[in-house]
C-alpha positions as a Markdown table, in Angstrom:
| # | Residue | x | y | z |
|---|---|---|---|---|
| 1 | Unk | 114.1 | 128.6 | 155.4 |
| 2 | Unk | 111.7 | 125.9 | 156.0 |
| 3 | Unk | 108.3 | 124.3 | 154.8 |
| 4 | Unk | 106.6 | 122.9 | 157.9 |
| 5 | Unk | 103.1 | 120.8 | 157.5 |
| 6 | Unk | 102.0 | 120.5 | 161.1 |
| 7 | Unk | 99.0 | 118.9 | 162.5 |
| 8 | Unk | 96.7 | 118.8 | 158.5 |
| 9 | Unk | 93.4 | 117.2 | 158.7 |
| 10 | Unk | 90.5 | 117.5 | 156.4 |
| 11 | Unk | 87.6 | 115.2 | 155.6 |
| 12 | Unk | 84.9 | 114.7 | 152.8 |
| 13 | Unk | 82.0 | 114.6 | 154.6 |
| 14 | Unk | 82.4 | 111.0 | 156.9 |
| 15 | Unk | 85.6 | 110.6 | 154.9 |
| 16 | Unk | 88.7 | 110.9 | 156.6 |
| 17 | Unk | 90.8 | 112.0 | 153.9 |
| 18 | Unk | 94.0 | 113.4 | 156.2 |
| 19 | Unk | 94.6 | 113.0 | 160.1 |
| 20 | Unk | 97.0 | 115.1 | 161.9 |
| 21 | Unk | 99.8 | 114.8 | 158.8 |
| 22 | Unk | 103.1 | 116.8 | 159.6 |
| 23 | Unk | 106.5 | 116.9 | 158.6 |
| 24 | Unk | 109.2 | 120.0 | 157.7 |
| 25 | Unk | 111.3 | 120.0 | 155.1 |
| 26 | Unk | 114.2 | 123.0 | 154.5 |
| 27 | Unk | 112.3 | 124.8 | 151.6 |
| 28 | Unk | 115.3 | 124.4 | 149.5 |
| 29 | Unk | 115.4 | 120.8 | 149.9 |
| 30 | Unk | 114.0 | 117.9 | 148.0 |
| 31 | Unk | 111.0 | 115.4 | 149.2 |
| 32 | Unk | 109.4 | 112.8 | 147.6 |
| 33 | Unk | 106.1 | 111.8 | 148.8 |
| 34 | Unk | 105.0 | 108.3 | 148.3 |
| 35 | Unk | 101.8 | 105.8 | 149.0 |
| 36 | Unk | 99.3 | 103.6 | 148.2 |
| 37 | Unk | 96.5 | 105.0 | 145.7 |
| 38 | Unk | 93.8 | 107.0 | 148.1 |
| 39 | Unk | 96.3 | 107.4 | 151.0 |
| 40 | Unk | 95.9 | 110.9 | 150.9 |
| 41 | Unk | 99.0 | 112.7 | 148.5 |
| 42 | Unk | 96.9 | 114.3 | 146.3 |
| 43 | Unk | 94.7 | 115.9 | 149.0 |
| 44 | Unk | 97.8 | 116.8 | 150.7 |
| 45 | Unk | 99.2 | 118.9 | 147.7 |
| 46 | Unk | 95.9 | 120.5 | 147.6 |
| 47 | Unk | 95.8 | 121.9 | 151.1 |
| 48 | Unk | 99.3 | 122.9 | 151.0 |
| 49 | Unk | 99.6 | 124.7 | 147.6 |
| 50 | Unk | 96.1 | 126.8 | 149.0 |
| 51 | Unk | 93.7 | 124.9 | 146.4 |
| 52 | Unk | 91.5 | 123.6 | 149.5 |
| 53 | Unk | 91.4 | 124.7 | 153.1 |
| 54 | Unk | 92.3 | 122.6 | 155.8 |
| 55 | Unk | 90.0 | 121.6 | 158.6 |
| 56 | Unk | 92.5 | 121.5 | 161.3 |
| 57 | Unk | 96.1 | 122.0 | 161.3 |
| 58 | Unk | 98.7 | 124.8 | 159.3 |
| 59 | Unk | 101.2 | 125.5 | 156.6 |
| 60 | Unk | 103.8 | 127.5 | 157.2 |
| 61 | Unk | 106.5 | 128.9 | 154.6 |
| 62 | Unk | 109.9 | 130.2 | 155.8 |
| 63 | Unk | 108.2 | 131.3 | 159.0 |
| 64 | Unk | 104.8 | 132.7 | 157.3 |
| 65 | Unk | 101.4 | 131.2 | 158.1 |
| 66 | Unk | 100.0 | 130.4 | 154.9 |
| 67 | Unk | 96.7 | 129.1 | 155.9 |
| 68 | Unk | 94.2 | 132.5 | 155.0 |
| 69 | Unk | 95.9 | 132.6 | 151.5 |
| 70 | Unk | 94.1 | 131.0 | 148.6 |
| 71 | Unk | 96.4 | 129.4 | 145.6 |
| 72 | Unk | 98.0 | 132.6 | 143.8 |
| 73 | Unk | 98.1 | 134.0 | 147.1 |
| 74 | Unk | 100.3 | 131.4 | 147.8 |
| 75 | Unk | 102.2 | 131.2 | 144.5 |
| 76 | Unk | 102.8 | 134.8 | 145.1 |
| 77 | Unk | 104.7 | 134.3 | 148.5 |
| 78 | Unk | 107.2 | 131.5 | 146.5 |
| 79 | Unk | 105.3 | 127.8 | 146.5 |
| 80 | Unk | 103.7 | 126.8 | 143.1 |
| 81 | Unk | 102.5 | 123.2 | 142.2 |
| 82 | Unk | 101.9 | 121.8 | 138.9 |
| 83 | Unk | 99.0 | 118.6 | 138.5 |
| 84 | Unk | 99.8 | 115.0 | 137.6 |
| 85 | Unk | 97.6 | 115.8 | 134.4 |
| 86 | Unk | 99.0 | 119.2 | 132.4 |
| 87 | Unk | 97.0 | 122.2 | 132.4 |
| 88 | Unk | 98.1 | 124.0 | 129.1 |
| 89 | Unk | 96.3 | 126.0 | 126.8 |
| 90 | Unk | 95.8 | 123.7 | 124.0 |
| 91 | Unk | 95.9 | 126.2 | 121.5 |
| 92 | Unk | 98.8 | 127.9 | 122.2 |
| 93 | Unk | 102.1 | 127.4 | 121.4 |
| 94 | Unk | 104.4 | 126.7 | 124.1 |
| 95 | Unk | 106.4 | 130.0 | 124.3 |
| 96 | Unk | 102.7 | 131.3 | 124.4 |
| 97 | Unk | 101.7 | 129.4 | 126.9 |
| 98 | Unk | 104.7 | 130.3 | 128.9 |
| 99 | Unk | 104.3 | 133.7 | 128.9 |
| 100 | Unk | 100.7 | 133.7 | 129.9 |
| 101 | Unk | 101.6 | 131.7 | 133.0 |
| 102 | Unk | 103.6 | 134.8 | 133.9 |
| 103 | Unk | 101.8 | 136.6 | 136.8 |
| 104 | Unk | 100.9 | 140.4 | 137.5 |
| 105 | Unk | 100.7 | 141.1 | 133.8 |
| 106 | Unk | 99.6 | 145.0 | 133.3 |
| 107 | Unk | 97.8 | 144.0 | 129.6 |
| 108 | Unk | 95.8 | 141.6 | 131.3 |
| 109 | Unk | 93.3 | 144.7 | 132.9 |
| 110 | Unk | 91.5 | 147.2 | 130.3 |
| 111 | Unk | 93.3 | 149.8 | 132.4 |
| 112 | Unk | 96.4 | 148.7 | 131.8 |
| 113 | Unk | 96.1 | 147.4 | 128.6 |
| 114 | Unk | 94.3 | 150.9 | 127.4 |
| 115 | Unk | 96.1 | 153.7 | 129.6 |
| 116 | Unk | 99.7 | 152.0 | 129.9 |
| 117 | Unk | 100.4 | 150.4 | 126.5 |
| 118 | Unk | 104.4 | 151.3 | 126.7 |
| 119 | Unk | 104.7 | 149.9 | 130.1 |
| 120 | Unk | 102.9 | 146.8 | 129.1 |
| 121 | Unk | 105.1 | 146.9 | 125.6 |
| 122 | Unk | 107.6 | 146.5 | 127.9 |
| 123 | Unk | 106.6 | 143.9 | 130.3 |
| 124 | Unk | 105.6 | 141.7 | 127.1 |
| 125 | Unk | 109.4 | 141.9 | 126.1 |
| 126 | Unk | 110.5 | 141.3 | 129.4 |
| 127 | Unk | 108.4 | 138.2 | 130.1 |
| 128 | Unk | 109.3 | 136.9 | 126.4 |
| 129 | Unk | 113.0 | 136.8 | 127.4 |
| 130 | Unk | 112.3 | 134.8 | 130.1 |
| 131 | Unk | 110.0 | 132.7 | 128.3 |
| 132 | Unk | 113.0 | 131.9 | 126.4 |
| 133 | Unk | 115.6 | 131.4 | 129.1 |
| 134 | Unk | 112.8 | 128.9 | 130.3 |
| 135 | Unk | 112.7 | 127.6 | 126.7 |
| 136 | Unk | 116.5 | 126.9 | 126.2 |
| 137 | Unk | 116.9 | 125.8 | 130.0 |
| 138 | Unk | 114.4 | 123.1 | 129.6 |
| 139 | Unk | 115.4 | 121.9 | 125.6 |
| 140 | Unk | 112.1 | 122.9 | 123.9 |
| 141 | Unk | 113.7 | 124.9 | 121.6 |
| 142 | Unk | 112.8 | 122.5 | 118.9 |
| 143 | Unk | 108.6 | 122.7 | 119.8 |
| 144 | Unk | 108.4 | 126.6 | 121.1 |
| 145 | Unk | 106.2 | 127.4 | 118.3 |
| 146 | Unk | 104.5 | 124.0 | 118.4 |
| 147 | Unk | 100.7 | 124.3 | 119.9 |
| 148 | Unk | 100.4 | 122.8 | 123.5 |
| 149 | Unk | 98.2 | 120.2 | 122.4 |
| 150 | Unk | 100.4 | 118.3 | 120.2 |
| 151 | Unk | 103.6 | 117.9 | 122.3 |
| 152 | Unk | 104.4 | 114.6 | 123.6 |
| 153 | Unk | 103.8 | 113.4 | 127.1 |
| 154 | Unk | 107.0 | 114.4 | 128.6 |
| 155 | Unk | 107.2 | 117.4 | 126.6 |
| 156 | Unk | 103.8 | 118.4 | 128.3 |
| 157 | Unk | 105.4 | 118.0 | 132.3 |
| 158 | Unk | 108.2 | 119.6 | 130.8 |
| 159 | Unk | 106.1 | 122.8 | 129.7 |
| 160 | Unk | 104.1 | 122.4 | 132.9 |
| 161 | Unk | 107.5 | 122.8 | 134.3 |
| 162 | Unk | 108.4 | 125.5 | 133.0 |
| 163 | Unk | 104.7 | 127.8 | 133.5 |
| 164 | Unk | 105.9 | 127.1 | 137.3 |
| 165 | Unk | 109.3 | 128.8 | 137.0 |
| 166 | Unk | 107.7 | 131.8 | 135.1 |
| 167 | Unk | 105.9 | 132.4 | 138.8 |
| 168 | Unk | 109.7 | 132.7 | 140.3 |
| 169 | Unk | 108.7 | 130.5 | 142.9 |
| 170 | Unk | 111.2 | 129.4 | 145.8 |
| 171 | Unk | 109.2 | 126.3 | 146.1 |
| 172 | Unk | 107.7 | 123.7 | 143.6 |
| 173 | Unk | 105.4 | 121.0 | 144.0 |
| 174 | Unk | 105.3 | 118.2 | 141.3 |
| 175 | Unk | 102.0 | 116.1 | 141.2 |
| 176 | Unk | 103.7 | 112.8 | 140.0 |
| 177 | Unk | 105.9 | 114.7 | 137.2 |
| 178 | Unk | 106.9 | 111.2 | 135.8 |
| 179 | Unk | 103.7 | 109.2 | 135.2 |
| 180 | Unk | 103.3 | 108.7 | 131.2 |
| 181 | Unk | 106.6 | 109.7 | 130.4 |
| 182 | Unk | 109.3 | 108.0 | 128.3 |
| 183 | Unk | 112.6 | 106.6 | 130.0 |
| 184 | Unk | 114.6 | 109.3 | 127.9 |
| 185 | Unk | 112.1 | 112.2 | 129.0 |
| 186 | Unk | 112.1 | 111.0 | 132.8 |
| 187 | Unk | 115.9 | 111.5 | 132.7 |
| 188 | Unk | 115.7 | 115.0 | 131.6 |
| 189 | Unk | 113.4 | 116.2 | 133.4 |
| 190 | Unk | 115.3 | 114.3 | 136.8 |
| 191 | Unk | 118.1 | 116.8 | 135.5 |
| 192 | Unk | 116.4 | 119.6 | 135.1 |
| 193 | Unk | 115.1 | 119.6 | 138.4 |
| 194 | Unk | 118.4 | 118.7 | 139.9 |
| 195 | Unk | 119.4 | 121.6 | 138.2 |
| 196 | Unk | 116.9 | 123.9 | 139.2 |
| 197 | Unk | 117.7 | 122.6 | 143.1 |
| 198 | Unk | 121.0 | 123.4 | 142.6 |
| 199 | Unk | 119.9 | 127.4 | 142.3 |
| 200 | Unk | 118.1 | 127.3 | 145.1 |
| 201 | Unk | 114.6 | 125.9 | 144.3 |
| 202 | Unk | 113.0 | 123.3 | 146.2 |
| 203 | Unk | 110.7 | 120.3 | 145.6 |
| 204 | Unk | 108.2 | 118.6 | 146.9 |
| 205 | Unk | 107.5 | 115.5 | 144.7 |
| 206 | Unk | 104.5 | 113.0 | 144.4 |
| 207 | Unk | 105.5 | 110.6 | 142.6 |
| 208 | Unk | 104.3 | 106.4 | 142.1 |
| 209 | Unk | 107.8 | 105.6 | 139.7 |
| 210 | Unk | 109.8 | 104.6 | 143.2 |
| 211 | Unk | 112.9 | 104.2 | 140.9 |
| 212 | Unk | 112.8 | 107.5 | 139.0 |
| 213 | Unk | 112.0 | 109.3 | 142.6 |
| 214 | Unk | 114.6 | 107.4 | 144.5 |
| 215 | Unk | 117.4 | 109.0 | 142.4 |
| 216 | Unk | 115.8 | 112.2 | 142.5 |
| 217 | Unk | 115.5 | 113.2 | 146.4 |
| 218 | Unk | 117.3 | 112.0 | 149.3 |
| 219 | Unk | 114.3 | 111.9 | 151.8 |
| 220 | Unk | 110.7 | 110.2 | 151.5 |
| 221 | Unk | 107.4 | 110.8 | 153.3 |
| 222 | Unk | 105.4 | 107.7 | 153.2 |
| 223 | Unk | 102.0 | 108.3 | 153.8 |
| 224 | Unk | 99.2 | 105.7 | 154.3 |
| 225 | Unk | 95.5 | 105.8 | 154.5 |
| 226 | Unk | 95.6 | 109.6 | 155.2 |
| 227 | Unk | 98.6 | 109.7 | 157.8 |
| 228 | Unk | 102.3 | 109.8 | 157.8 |
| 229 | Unk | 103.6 | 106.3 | 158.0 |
| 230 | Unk | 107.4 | 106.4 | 157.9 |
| 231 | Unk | 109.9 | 108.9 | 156.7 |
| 232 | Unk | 113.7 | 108.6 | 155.9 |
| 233 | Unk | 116.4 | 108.4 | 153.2 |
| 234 | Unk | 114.6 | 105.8 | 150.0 |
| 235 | Unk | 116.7 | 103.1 | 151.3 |
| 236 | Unk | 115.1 | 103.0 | 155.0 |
| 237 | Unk | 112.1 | 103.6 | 154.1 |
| 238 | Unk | 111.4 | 101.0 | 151.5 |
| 239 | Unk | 113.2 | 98.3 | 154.0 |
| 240 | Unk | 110.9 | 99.3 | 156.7 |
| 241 | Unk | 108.3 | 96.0 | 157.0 |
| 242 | Unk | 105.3 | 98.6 | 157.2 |
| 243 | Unk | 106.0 | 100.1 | 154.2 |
| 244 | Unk | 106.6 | 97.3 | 152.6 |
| 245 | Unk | 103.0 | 95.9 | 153.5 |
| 246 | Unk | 100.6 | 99.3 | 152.6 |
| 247 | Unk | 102.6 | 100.3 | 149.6 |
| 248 | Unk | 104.6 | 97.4 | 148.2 |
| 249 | Unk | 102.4 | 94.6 | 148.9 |
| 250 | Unk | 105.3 | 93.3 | 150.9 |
| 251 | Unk | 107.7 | 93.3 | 148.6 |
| 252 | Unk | 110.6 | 96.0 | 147.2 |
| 253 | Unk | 110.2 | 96.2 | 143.3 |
C-alpha cells in the first residue's frame, strides 16, 4: 500500500508555489519532509490532505485517485493531517474535544439526534471508550477533564494527536508536530508515534527540528523553492552540498 505524489503543481496567481513535486512513500511508512521557510511544505500538505486542489498533477492512496475528494472526503478513505498550530475547541475539555473529532456521529443531525436517541446513546459510549483508549495511549490522563485552552504546548500536539486517531486513519500527516514543544514532550510524542507506526499507521512529517525528525523517520524529502531537491536516509541528505546550501546555509547543525 502506497502514497504516491506524482507530477503536483499549483500556483498563487504569478506565484509558483509547487512545480512538478513527486515522490511515493509505502503508506505505512515514515517521511519527514524538510526545507527552507517558503519552499513549498505547507502548500504541499494542503494539496495532499484535499484542503486545496492541485493545478496539475495527482494523489493517489493505496491505488485510489484522490484528487475529486475534498478534505473529509479524504480523511474518510484513511489520510488525516493535523496543522503546525492546534485546532482545539478551546472550551472543551480534552476527552470532549476528542470525542467530537470522532466522524459520522448520528447526534450530530436533528434526525438522528430526535428519531434515533438509543442508537446515538450508544455511539456516544462507544466513541467515549475510545476517547479514553486515546486518552491513556497518549498519557493525558492527568488533563482529560482540563479545557483545551489551558494545556501546555506539547500537551496541545499531543491532543491534536489524538483528534487524528479518533478518524481511524491509515495515514497521518503532522504539520511540524515539534515546533514549541519542550525537550521532555518532543520525546513522547517521538514515542508515541513510533508507537502508533508500529500498528500499522503511517506518517508523513513536516517538521524544521532536523534532530527531533532525524530520529524519528528513516527517509527525508527535501524540498526547495517549490520542487523536490534531494531525497534519502537523514544522513545523505543533509551531507549532500545542495542541501546543505538552500536549507542549512552550508553548514550541518
Amino acid at each position: 500500500m502506497t502514497l504516491s505524489v506524482r507530477g503536483i503543481g499549483r500556483s498563487f496567481g504569478g506565484f509558483r508555489a509547487l512545480e512538478d513535486v513527486s515522490f511515493e512513500m509505502p503508506s505505512t511508512d515514515l517521511l519527514g519532509i524538510i526545507g527552507p521557510n517558503g519552499a513549498g511544505k505547507s502548500t504541499l500538505f494542503s494539496v495532499v490532505s484535499g484542503f486545496i486542489a492541485a493545478d496539475t498533477g495527482s494523489v493517489v492512496l493505496d491505488g485510489r485517485p484522490l484528487d475529486r475528494l475534498g478534505a473529509a472526503a479524504r480523511a474518510r478513505a484513511g489520510m488525516v493531517r493535523t496543522f503546525q498550530v492546534p485546532r482545539e475547541f478551546h472550551h472543551l475539555t480534552v476527552r470532549e474535544n476528542l470525542m467530537a473529532a470522532a466522524p459520522d456521529q448520528t447526534g450530530e443531525g436533528l434526525f438522528g439526534l430526535f428519531l434515533r436517541p438509543g442508537r446515538v446513546r450508544a455511539e456516544e459510549a462507544a466513541i467515549g471508550a475510545e476517547a479514553d483508549a486515546a486518552i491513556e495511549f497518549l498519557r493525558l490522563g492527568a488533563v482529560a477533564a482540563t479545557p483545551a485552552g489551558r494545556l501546555s504546548g506539547g500537551q496541545k500536539k499531543l491532543l491534536e494527536l489524538g483528534r487524528a486517531l479518533m478518524a481511524k486513519p491509515r495515514l497521518i500527516l503532522l504539520d511540524e508536530p515539534f515546533a514549541g514543544v519542550n525537550p521532555v514532550l518532543v520525546e513522547q510524542l517521538i514515542e508515541r508515534i513510533t508507537a502508533l507506526n508500529t500498528r500499522g499507521i503511517g506518517f508523513l512529517v513536516i517538521e524544521h527540528d532536523l534532530d527531533a525528525l532525524s530520529r524519528l523517520v528513516p527517509r527525508l524529502v527535501v524540498m526547495d523553492r517549490g520542487r523536490v531537491l534531494a531525497t534519502g536516509t537523514p544522513a545523505t541528505v543533509l551531507a549532500d552540498p545542495a542541501v546543505r546550501e538552500a536549507y542549512l546555509g552550508g553548514a550541518v547543525a
